[in-house]
N, C-alpha and C positions, 0 to 999 in steps of 0.2 A: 471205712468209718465215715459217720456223717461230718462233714464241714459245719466251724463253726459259724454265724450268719451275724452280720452288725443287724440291729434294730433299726427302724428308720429315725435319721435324727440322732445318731449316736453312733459313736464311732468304735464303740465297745464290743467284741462279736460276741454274743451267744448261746453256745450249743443247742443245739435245737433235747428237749427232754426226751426221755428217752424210759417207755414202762419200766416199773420195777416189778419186779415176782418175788414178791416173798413165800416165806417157806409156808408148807402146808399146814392149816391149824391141824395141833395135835393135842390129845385129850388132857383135862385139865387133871395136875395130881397123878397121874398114871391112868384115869379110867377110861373105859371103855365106853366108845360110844354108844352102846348100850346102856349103861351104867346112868349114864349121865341122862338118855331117854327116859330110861325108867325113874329115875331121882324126882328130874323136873316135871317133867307132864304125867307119867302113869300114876306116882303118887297120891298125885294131887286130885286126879280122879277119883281114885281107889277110897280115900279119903271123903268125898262129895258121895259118892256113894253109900260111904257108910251114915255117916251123916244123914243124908235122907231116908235111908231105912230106921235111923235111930228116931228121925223123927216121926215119922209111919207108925212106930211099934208106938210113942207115945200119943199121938193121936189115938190110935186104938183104943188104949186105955182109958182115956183123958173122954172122948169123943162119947160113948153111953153112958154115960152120966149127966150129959148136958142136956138142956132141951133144945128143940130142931131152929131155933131163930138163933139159938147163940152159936149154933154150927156153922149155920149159914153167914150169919158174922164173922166168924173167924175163916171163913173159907175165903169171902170176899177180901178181907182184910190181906191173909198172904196174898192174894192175885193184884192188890195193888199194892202193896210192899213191895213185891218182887218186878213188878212193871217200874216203880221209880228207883229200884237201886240199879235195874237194869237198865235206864235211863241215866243215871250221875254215871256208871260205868263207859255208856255212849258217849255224852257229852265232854267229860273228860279225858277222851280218848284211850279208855283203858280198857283192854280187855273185851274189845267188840264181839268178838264170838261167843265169851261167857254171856256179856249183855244179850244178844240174839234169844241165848238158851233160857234167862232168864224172863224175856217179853214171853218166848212159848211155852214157858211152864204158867205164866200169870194167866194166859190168855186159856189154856187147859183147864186151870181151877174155875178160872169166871164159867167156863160154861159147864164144870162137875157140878156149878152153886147155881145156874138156872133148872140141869135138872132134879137138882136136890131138892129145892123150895117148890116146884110145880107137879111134880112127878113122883118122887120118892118121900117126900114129908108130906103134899098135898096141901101146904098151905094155903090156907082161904085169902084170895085176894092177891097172890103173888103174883104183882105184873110183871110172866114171863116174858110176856111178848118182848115189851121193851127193853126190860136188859139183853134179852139174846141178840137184838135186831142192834143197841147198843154195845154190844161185844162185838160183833160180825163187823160193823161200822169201825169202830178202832182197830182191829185186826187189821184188817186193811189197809188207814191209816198207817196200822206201825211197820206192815212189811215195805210201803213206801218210804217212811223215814228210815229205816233201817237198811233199805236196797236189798232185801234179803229175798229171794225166790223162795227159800224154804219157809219163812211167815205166810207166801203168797199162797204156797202148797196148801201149810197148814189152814189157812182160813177158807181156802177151795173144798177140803176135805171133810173139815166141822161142817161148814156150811150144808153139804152132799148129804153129810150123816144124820142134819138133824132134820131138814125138809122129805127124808126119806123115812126117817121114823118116825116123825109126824103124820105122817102116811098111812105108817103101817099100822099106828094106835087108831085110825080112821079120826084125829083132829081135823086136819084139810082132808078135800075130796079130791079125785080123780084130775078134774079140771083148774083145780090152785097147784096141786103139785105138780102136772107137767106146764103149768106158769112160772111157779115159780124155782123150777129147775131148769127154766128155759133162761129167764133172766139173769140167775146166777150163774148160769154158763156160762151168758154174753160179759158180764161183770169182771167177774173172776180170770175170763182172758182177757177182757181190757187191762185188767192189773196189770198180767204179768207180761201182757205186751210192752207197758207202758215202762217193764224194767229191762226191756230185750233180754226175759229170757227163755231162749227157746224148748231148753229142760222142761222149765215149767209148764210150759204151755202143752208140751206134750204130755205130761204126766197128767194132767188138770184133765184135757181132751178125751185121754183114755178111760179116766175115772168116769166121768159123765156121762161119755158113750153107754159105757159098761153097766152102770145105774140104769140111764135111758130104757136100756135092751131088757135088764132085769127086770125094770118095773113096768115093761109095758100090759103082764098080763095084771095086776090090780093096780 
């Protein structure tokens, strides 16, 4: 058994502490960790899901009857609604991975509402350029604030999809899009270098390869 030890300056010995092990947590009430899995987190999904679909079925509704600037209004509006509650969520330290999920649904709607207003409604005068080029810029932005690889992904992969189907509509030509998939390339791993992560980087690599090769015949 350990000797007890005087402190220096004190003539009092001791005992040196010694771990304690307490007993195994055991489930609360009788449940089963399972129980308690499913309670806490599968719920609460299950719930966010429904949720979202309720709100889907009402837009459906709600949405042809409207005209296409007040769609595009209300498209915007939830993508920055959900960008600043997933922001008080951040800052307040609550709930980071909901926050995360909510920047990437905002950041999703901002670019359904660039190609709503240029593409699918054809509104006259809608400067797509710069909200896209101003989405892709915050993206970026937030997966740096956020530290998140999977924002880095996301903004690597919007970006891929739309300088490529800007392509395929013949917008840019030949010689802008392998420009400007060359500098998104270099961009897009500067990001995710800048968050060492090397997931990313490979995923990102493999994407743009894979574009590269696809789209070298047009």
């Amino acid at each position: 058994a350990p000797t007890p030890e005087a402190l220096p300056g004190s003539s009092v010995p001791v005992a040196p502490a010694t771990p304690t092990i307490g007993p195994a947590p055991r489930a609360v009430g009788g449940l089963s960790r399972f129980e308690l899995e499913l309670g806490e987190k599968w719920f609460q999904r299950i719930g966010l899901i429904v949720l979202a679909l309720a709100f889907f079925f009402l837009l459906a509704i709600v949405l042809p009857q409207l005209h296409p600037i007040q769609i595009l209004a209300i498209d915007f509006a939830a993508a920055i609604g959900l960008a600043v509650l997933g922001e008080l969520l951040y800052s307040r330290k609550r709930l980071p991975e909901y926050a995360r999920g909510l920047e990437a649904g905002a950041f999703a709607l901002a670019y359904i509402g660039v190609y709503g207003g240029e593409f699918f409604f054809r509104l006259p005068g809608f400067p797509w350029e710069i909200v896209l080029g101003v989405t892709l810029g915050v993206h970026a932005a937030a997966s740096l604030r956020y530290r998140s690889p999977f924002l880095s992904i996301e903004a690597g992969l919007f970006y891929l999809a739309w300088t490529t189907w800007l392509r395929y509509l013949l917008v840019i030509d030949a010689v802008e899009y392998a420009s400007l998939l060359s500098l998104g390339g270099v961009l897009v791993l500067g990001l995710v270098f800048v968050q060492r992560s090397e997931l990313s980087a490979a995923v990102l690599m493999f994407a743009f390869d894979v574009v590269a090769i696809l789209a070298a015949p047009f």
